[in-house]
N, C-alpha and C positions, 0 to 999 in steps of 0.2 A: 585700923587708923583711918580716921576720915580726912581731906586733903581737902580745901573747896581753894578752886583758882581764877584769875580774871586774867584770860593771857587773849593771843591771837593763834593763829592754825600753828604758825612756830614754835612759838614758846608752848601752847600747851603739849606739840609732840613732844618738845626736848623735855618737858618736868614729867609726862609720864612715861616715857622711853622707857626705862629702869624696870625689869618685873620686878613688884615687892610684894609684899600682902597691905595692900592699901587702897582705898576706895577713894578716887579723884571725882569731884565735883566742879562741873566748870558752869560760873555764876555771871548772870551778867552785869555790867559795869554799875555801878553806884548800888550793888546791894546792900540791905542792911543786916549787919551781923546779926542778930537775933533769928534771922529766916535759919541760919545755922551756927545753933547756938551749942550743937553737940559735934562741931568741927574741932579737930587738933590742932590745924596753923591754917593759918590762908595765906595767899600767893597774888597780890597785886602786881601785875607783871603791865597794866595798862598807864603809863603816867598821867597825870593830868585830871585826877578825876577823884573824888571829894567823898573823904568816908569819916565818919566817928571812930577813930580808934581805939576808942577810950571803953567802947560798947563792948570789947571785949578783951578778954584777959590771955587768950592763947595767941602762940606766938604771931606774929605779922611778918611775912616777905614782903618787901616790897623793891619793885626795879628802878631805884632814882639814884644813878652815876653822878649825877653834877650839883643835887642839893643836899646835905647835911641834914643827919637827923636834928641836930641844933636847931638848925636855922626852921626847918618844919617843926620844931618845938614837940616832937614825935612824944608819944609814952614807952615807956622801956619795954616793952613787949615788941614794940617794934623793929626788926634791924633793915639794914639796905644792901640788897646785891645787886647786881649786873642781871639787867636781863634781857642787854640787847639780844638781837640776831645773833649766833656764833657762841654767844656765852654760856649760855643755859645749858648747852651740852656736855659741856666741859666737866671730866670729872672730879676737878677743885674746883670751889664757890668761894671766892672773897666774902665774906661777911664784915660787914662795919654793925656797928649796938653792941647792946651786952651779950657778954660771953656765957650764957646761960646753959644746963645740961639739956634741958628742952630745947633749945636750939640744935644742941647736939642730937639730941635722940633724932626729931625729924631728918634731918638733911644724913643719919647716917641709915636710918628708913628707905630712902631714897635713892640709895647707894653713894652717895657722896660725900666728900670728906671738905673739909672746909678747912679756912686760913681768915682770923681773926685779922682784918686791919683797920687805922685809922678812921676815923667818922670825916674823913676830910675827898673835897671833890674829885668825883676819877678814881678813885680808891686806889687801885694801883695797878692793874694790868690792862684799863679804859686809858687810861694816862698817857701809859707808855704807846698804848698802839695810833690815840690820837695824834701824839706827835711823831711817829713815824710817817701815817698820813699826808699831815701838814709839809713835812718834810720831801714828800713826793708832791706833795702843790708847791713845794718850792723851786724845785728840780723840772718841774712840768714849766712853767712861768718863766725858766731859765732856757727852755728847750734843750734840757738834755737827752730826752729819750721824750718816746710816746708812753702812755699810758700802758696801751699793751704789755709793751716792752718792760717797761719797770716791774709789772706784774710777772713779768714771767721772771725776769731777773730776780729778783724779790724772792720765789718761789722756790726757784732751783739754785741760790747761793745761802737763804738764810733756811731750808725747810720749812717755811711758813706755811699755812693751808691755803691760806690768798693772799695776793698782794696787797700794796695800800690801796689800791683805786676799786680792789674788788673789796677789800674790806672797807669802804668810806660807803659803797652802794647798798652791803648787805647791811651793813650798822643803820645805815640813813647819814647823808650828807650836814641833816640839821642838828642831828644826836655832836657830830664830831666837832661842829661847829661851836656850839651853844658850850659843850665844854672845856674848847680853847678862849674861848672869848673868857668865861670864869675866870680861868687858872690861869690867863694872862692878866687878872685884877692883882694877881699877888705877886706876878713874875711874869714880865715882858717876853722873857723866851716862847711865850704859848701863845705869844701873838699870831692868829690864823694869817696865813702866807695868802698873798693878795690873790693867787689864782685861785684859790679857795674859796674866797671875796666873792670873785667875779660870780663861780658857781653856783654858791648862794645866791646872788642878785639875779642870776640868771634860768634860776627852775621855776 
């Protein structure tokens, strides 16, 4: 099985981590499918960057948490997972698109097992930790604790792997941002907490 992927040093260690019998290809940004046109899926793990999807018919990863294949008007080959920092290792993959057996075949290739959900923003375990985040920019803003602090609390009450401030650094502050701001278009609760604001305003 041929694997061809667009990541960075992270992501590409988390998707070849796995030993399988699979031959990973890593391509640089805006290539065009046809360069590998006897690949079995590709793996856009880079947002922001402008392909022909349509060039080809095996399956598409791609990493976009906060936009809908809808709304990118995607081809059904296409599905969307997670592929901040932290997630890719993960040995469940959120998948949003069609629930195809090629999807299945790859990602169980892979050693992974997957959970079909919603085509809607955050999909659902970006969601949740966003607004845990937010909720420690809320609590920071209020001067309950330090940062530090909440991370360690965080760690040693819920078993988390990081707390919110260490997970908002390893995600990227603008990934958590960009997707409260969304999901607060539909529901006010995801309104990013002002000390979050300031952060933003102030990198």
């Amino acid at each position: 099985m041929k694997l061809v992927a667009v990541a960075d040093d992270e992501q590409w260690n988390a998707l070849t981590a796995n030993p399988a019998d699979v031959q990973w290809i890593k391509a640089e940004e805006n290539f065009l499918f046809s360069q590998y046109a006897d690949a079995d899926a590709f793996f856009i793990m880079q947002p922001g960057t402008s392909y022909q999807y349509a060039e080809t018919a095996s399956p598409v990863f791609i990493n976009c948490v906060t936009t809908t294949l809808q709304e990118l008007q995607m081809p059904l080959n296409v599905v969307r997972i997670n592929g901040w920092h932290g997630f890719l290792q993960r040995p469940v993959w959120e998948v949003a698109g069609v629930a195809g057996d090629n999807i299945k075949a790859i990602t169980e290739r892979i050693n992974k097992k997957i959970v079909f959900v919603k085509d809607e923003p955050g999909l659902t375990a970006a969601r949740i930790i966003a607004m845990i985040i937010n909720e420690a920019f809320f609590a920071l803003g209020d001067d309950v604790s330090t940062k530090a602090a909440m991370d360690t609390a965080m760690k040693l009450g819920t078993n988390y792997p990081y707390g919110p401030f260490e997970w908002a650094e390893k995600i990227g502050i603008e990934n958590i941002f960009s997707l409260l701001q969304k999901l607060s278009l539909q529901n006010k609760r995801y309104q990013p907490a002002p000390a979050l604001v300031n952060a933003i305003q102030n990198k």
